[in-house]
N, C-alpha and C positions, 0 to 999 in steps of 0.2 A: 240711766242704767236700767236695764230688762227686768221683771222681776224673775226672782230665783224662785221664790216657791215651790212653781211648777217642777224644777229640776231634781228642790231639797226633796218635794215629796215621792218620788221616783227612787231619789236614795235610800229613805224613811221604806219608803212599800219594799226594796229589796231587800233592804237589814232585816225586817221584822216579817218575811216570807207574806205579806200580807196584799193583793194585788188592789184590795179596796179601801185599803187606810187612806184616808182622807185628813192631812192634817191643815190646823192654819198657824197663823203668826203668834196666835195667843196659845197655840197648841204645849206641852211640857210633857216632865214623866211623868206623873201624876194623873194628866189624862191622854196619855196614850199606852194601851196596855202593851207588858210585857218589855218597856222599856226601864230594865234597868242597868246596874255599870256596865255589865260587859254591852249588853246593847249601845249605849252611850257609846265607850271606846269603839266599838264597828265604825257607829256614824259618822263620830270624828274622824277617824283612819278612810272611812270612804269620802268624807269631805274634800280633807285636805289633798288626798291622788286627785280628785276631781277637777278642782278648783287652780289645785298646784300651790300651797297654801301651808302654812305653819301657824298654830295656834300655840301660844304659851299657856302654860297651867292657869296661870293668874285670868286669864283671858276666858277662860275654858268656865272658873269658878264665879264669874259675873253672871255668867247667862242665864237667865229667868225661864225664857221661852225661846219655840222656833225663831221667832220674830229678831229676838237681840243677835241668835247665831249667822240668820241673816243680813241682818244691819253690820256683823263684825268682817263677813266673809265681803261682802262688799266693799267695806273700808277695807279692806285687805286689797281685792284688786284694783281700789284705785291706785294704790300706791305703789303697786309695781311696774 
């Protein structure tokens, strides 16, 4: 499987008008500024169009990091 990173940060730089955010797998809200909930629900909502993808709440309240959102998106399309 490709990594995503590259695509998530592209997502990440448009939510947050930011063209130089540079985020990684250990990245969070905590250390990236200016992400909070409604930032969060952006991401997700431009995930899931992206991806073509549904995330349960439950699924959503696990994630630590960039890193687990991409390990989830990825099990996500293997299974479809």
């Amino acid at each position: 499987m490709h990594d995503l990173l590259p695509e998530i940060q592209e997502i990440f730089r448009d939510i947050f008008d930011d063209p130089s955010l540079v985020i990684m797998r250990d990245s969070n809200a905590s250390t990236v500024e200016d992400w909070d909930s409604l930032a969060h629900v952006n991401l997700v909502t431009a995930i899931e169009k992206k991806y073509k993808v549904r995330f349960a709440l439950g699924e959503l309240q696990e994630l630590k990091n960039v890193g687990d959102m991409i390990d989830l998106i990825q099990e996500k399309l293997a299974t479809k």
